[in-house]
C-alpha positions as CSV (number, residue, x, y, z in Angstrom):
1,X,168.8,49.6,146.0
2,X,172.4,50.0,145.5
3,X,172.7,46.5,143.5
4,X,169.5,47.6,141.0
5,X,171.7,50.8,140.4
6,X,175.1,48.8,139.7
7,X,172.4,46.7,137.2
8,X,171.5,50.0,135.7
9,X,175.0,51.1,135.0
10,X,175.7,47.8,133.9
11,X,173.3,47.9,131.0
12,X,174.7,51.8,130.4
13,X,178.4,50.9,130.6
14,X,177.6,47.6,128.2
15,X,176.0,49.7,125.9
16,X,178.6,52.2,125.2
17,X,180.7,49.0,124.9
18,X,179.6,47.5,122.0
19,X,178.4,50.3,120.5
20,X,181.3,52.9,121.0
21,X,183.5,49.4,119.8
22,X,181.5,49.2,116.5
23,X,181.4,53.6,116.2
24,X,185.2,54.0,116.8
25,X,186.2,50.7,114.3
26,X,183.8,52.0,111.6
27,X,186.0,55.4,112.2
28,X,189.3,53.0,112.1
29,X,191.0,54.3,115.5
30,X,192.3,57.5,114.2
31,X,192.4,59.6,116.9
32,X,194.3,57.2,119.6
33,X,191.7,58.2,122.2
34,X,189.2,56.6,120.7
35,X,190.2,53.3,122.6
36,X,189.6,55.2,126.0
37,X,186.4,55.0,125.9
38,X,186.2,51.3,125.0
39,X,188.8,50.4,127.9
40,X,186.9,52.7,130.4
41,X,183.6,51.0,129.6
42,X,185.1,47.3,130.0
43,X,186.4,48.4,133.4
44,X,182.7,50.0,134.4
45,X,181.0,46.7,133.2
46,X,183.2,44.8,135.5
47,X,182.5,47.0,138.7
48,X,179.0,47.0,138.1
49,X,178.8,43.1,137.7
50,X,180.9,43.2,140.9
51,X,178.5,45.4,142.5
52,X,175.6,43.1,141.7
53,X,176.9,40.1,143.1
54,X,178.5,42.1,146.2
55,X,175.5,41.5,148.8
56,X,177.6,43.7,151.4
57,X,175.6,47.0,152.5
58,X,179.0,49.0,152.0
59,X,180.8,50.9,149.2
60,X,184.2,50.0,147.2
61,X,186.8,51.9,147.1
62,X,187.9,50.9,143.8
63,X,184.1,50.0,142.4
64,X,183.5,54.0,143.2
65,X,186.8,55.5,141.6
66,X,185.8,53.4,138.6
67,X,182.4,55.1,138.3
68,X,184.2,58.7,138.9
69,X,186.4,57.7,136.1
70,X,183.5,56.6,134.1
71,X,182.1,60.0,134.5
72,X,185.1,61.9,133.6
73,X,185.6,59.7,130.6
74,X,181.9,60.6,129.1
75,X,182.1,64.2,129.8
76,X,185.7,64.6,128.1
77,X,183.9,62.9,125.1
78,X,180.8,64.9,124.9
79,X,183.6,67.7,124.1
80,X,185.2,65.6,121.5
81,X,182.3,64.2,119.6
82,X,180.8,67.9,120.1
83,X,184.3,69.4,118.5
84,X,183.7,66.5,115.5
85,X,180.6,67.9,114.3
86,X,181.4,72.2,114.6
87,X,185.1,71.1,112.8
88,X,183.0,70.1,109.6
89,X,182.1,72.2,106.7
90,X,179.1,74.3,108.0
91,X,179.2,73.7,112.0
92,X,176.4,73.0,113.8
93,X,173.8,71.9,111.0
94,X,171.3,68.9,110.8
95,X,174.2,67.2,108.1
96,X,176.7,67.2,110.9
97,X,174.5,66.5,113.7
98,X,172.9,63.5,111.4
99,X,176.4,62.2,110.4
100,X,179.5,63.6,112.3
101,X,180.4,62.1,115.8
102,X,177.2,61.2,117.9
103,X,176.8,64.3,120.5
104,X,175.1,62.2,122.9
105,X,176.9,59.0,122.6
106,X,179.1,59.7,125.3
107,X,176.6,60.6,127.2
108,X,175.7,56.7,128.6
109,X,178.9,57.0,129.9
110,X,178.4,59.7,132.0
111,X,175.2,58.4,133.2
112,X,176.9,55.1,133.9
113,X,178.9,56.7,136.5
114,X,177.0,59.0,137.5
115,X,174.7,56.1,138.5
116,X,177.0,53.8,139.4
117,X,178.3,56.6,142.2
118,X,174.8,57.0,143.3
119,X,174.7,53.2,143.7
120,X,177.8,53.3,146.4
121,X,176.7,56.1,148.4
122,X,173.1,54.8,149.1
123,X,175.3,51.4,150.0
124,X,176.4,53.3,152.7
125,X,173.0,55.3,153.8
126,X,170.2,55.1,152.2
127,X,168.7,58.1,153.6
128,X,171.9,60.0,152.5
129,X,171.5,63.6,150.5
130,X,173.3,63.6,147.2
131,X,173.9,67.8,146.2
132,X,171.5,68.4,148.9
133,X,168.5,66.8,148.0
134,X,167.4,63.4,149.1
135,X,169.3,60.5,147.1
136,X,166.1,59.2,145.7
137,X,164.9,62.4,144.5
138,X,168.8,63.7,142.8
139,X,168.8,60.1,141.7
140,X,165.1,60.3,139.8
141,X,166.2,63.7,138.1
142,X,169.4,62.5,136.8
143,X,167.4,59.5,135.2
144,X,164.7,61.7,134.2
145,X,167.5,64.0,132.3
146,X,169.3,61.1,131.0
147,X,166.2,59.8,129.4
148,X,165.5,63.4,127.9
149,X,169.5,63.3,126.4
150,X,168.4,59.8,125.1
151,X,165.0,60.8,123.7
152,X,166.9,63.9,121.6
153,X,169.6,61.5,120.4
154,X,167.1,58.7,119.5
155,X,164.6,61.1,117.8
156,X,167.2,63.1,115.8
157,X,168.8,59.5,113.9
158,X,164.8,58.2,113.4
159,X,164.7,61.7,112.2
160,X,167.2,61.1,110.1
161,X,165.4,57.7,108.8
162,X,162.4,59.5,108.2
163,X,160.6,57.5,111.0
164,X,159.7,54.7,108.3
165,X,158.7,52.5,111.0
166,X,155.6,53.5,112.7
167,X,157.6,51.4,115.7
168,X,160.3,54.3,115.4
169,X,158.1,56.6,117.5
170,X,157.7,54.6,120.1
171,X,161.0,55.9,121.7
172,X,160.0,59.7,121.1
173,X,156.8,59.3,122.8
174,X,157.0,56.4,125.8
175,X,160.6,57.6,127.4
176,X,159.8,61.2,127.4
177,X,156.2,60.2,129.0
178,X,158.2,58.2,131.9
179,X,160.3,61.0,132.6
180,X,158.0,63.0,133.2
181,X,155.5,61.0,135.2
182,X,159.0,60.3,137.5
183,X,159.6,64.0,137.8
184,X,156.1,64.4,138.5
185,X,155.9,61.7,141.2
186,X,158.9,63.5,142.7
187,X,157.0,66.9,143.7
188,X,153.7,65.9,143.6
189,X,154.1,62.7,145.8
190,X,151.1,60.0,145.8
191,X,150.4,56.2,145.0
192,X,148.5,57.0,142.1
193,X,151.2,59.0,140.7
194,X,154.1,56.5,141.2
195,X,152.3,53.9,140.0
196,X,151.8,55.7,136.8
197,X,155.4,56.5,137.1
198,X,156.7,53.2,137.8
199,X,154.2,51.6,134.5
200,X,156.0,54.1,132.0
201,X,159.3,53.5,133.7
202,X,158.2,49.4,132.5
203,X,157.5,50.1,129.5
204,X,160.8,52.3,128.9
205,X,162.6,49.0,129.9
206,X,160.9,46.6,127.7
207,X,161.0,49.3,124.8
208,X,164.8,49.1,125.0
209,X,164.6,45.3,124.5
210,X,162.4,45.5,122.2
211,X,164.6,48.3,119.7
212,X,167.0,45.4,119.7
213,X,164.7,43.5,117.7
214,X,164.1,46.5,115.6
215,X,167.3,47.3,114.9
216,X,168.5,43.9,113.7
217,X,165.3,44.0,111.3
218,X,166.5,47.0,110.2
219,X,169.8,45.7,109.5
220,X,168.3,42.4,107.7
221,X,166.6,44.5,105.4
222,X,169.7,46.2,104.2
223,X,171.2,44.8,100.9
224,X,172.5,41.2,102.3
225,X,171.2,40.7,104.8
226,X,172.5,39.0,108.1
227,X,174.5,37.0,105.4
228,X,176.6,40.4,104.9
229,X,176.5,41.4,108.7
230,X,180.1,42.2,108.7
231,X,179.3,45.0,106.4
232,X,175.6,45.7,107.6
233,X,176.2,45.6,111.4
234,X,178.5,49.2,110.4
235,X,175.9,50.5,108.2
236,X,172.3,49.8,109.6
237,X,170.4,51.0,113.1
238,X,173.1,50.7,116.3
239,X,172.0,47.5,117.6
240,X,173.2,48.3,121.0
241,X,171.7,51.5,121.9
242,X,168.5,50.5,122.7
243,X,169.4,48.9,125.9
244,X,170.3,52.5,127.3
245,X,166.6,52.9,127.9
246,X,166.4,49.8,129.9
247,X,169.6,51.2,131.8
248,X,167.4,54.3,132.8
249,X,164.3,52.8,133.4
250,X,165.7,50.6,136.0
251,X,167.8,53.7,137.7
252,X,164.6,55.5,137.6
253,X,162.4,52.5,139.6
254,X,165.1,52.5,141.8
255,X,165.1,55.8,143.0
256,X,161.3,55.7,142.9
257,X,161.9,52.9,145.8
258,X,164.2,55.4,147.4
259,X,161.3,58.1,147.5
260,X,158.8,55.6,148.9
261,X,161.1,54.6,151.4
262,X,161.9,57.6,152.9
263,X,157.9,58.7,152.3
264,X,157.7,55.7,155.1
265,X,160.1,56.5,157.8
């Protein structure tokens, strides 16, 4: 279980990669600490590809302070990309929210380490408690959160595009259905709810492929094209935020195994 969670930060810490990298160049650098993010993420990519080739039932040292500063690293910008939008002309309103510093960006991050922290201490035990609850069960309400923050930041930009696409509220309606059949399954244990949990918990994962493809239709259909991608790739849908939803989806089947497991012994 501890590898499928360093794949799931993996996919988180990738995705704040690229798309933090693309965010912070479109905003040319100007605050300095905008590389932080960028350098933070590289480094949680490489533990977590470390962690999923590392077959050894026993945390890191240096894999875990990675994901701590991960965490630490998303948190500090959820107060920076929060301080971007109440700075502007008329605070907290749906023109800031829509084009000021993503709130919830930063929050993959987070996610990523949190995650990615999980993953070493259920190295160690898997019948370890995590904040006094069983690891599978902390684990499945941190994903189920996540994919709430990711749902609210998803739905507020296809908000902001009007939902044009009928495809566009597919991640306001199948995510949000997940998490809620994994919370369910959490309290109200039984096969037939984690199966239902587990098939929304698919779909969320294939759905985050899948906004890929969206996305870079959306961008083809702005003026140039592909052909004027340099341009394009700034301006049109964040190609990689979509894979966040795969991220979660694969933290959440994970701790679903955790729950069945320890439903066992």
């Amino acid at each position: 279980m501890g590898r499928k969670l360093n794949l799931s930060s993996a996919l988180l810490s990738l995705s704040v990669l690229a798309d933090s990298g693309l965010e912070h160049y479109r905003g040319s650098f100007q605050n300095r600490l905008m590389y932080l993010p960028l350098a933070v993420s590289a480094a949680t990519v490489a533990a977590s590809l470390f962690g999923i080739a590392d077959a050894r039932a026993k945390s890191h040292a240096v894999r875990d302070g990675l994901y701590v500063l991960a965490g630490l690293t998303g948190a500090t910008g959820l107060g920076f990309h929060g301080y971007n939008v109440m700075k502007r002309p008329g605070g907290l309103s749906w023109l800031n929210l829509f084009y000021a510093a993503p709130v919830g960006a930063p929050m993959a991050l987070l996610l990523a380490g949190v995650l990615g922290r999980g993953a070493e201490r259920i190295r160690d035990d898997e019948a370890c408690t995590i904040l006094g609850y069983p690891a599978g069960k902390a684990l499945g309400l941190v994903t189920s959160a996540g994919l709430a923050g990711t749902v609210a930041e998803a739905g507020l930009l296809h908000f902001r595009g009007a939902f044009q696409n009928p495809g566009m509220f597919l991640p306001v309606v199948v995510p949000p259905a997940a998490a809620g059949l994994l919370t369910t399954a959490q309290f109200r244990p039984g096969n037939i709810m984690r199966r239902a949990a587990k098939l929304g918990l698919r779909l969320t994962a294939l759905l985050g492929f899948a906004g890929v493809g969206f996305h870079a239709y959306g961008i083809s259909r702005n003026m140039g094209g592909w052909r004027n991608w340099s341009q394009n790739i700034l301006n049109g849908p964040p190609l990689p935020a979509p894979p966040s939803f795969t991220g979660l989806a694969l933290a959440g089947l994970a701790a679903l195994s955790l729950i069945e497991r320890g439903s066992h012994d």
